[in-house]
MDAnalysis code that builds the backbone (N, CA, C; Angstrom):
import MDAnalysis as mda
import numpy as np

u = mda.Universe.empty(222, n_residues=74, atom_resindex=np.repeat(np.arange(74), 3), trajectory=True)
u.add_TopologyAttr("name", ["N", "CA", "C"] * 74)
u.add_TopologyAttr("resid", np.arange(1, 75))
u.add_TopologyAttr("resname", ["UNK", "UNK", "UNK", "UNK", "UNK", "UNK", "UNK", "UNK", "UNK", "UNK", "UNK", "UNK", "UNK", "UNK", "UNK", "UNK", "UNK", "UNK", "UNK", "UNK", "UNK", "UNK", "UNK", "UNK", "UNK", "UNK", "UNK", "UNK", "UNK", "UNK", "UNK", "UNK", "UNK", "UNK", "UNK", "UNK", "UNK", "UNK", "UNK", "UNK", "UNK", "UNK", "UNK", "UNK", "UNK", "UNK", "UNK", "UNK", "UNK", "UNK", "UNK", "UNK", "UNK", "UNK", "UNK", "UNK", "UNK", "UNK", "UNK", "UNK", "UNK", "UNK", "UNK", "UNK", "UNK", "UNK", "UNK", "UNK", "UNK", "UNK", "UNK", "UNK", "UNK", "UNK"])
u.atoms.positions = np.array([
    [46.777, -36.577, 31.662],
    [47.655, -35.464, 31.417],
    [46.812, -34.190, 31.370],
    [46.994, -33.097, 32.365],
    [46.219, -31.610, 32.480],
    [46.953, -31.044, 31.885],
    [45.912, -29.934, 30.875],
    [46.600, -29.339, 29.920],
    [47.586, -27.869, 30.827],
    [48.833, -27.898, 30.389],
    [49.213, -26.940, 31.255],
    [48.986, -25.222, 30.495],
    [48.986, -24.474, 31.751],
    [48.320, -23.027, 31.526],
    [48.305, -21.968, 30.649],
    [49.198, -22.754, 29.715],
    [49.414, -22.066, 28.026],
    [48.585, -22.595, 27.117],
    [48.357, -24.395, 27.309],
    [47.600, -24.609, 26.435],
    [45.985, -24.022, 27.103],
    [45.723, -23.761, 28.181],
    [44.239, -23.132, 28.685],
    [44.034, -22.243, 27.896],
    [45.050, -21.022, 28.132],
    [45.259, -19.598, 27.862],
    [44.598, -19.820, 26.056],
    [45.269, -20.502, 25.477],
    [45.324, -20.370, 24.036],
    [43.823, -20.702, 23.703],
    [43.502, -22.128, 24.240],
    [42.368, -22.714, 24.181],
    [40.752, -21.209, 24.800],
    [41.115, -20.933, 25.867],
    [40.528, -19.824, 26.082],
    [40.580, -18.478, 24.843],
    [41.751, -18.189, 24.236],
    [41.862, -17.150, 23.442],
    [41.445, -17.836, 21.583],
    [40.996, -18.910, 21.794],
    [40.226, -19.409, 20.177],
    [38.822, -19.443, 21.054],
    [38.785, -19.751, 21.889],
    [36.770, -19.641, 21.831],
    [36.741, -18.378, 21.974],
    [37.231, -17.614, 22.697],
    [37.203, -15.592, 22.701],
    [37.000, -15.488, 21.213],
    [37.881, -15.804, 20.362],
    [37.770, -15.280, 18.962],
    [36.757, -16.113, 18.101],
    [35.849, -17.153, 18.449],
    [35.166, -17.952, 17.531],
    [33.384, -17.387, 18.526],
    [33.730, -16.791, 19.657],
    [32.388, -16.012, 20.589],
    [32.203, -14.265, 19.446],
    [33.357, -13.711, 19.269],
    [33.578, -12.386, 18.659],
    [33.034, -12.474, 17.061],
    [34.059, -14.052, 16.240],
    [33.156, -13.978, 15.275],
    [31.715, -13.689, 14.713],
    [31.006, -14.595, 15.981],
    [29.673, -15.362, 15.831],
    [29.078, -14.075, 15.937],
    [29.349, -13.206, 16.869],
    [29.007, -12.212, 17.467],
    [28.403, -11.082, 16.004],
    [29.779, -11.371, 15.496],
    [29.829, -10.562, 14.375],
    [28.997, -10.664, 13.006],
    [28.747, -12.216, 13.153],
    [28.164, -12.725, 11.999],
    [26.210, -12.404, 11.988],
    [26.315, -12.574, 13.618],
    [24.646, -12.468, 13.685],
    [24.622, -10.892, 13.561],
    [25.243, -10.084, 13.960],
    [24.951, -8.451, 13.720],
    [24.785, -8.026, 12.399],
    [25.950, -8.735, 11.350],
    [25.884, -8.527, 10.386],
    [24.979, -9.259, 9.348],
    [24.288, -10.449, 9.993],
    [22.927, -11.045, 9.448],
    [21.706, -10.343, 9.746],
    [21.911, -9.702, 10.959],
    [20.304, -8.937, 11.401],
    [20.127, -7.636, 10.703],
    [21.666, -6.711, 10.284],
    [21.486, -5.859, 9.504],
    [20.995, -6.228, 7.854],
    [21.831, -7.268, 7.265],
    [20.857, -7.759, 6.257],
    [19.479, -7.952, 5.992],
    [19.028, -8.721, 7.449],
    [17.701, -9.047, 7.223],
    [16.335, -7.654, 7.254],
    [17.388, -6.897, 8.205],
    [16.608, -5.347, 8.006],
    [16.923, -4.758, 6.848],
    [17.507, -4.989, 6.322],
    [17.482, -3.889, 5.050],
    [16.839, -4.674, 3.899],
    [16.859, -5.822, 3.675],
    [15.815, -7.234, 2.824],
    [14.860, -6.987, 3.383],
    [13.834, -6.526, 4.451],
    [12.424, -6.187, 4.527],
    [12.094, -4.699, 4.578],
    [13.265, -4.157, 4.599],
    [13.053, -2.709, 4.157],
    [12.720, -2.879, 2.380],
    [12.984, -3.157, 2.298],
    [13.127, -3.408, 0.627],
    [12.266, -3.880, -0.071],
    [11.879, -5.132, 0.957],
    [10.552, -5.882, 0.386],
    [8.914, -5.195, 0.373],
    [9.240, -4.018, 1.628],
    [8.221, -3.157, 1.923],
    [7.881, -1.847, 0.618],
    [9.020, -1.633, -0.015],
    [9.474, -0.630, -0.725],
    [9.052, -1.686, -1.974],
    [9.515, -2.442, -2.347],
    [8.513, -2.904, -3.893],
    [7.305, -3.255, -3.551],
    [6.756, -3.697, -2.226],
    [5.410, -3.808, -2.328],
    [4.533, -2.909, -1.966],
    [4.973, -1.736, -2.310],
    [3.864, -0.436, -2.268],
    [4.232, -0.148, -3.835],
    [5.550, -0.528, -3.982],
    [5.767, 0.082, -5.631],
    [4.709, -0.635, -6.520],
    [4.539, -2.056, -6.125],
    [3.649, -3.144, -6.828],
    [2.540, -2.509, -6.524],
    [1.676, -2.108, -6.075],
    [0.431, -1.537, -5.495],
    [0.435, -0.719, -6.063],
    [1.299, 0.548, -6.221],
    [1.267, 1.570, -7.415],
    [1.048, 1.556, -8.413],
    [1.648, 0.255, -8.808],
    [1.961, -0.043, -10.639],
    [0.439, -0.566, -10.754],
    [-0.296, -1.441, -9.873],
    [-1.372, -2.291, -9.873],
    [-2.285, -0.793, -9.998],
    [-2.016, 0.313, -9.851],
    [-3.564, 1.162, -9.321],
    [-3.623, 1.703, -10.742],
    [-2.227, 2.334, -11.074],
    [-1.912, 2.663, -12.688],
    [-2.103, 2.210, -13.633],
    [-2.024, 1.029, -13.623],
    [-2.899, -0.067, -14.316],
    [-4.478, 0.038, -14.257],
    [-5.009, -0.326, -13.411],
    [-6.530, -0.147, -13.273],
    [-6.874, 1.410, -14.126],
    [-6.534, 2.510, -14.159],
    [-6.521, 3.842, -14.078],
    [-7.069, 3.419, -15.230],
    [-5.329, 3.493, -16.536],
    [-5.044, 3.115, -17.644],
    [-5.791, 2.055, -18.258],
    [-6.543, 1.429, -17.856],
    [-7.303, 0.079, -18.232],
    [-8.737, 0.965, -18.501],
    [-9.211, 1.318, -17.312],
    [-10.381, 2.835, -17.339],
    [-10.721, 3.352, -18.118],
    [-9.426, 4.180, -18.502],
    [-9.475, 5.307, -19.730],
    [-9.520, 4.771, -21.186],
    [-8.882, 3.485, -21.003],
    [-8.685, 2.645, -22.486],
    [-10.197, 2.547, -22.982],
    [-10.810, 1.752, -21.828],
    [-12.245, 1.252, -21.755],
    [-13.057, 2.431, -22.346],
    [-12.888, 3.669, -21.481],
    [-13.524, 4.520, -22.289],
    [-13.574, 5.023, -23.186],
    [-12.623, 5.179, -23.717],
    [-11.823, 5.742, -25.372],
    [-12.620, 4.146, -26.562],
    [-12.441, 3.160, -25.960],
    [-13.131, 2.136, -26.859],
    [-14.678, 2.227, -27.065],
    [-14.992, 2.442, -25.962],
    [-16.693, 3.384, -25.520],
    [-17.043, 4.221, -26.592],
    [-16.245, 5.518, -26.271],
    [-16.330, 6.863, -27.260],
    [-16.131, 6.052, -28.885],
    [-15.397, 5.710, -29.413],
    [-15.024, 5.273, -30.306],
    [-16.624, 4.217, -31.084],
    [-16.699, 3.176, -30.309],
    [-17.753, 2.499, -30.360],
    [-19.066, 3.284, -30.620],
    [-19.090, 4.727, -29.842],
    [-20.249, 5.209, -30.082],
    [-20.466, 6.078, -31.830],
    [-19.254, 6.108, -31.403],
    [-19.369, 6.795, -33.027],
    [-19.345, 6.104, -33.886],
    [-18.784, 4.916, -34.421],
    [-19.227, 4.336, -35.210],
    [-20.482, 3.434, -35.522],
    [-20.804, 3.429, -34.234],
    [-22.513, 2.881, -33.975],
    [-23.838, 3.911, -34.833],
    [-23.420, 5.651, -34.555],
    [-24.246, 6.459, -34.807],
    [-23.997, 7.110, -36.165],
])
């Protein structure tokens, strides 16, 4: 039994709409995935920041314990 030219038509007009989905789904996955490594780029300079501020602050501590140390040494 050949499917007659309505059931084609229809059968043709669900893969049209399941091609459009897919279509839709990967555009709207690739924009995700760009904006998740936009992002990931953006805390890992923030992390690098916080890491240098740290070191800075660790520095100055060191030295203030220094100064401190010296005076009660003398």
């Amino acid at each position: 039994m050949e499917p007659t030219p309505v059931q084609e038509a229809d059968s043709l007009a669900a893969l049209e709409e399941r091609i459009q989905q897919t279509a839709e789904l990967v555009a709207r996955l690739r924009r995700e995935r760009d904006a998740a490594l936009a992002e990931t780029a953006r805390l890992a300079q923030e992390l690098a920041d916080l890491r240098a501020e740290r070191a800075q602050v660790r520095a100055r501590v060191e030295k203030l314990l220094g100064q401190i140390d010296a005076l009660t040494a003398g």
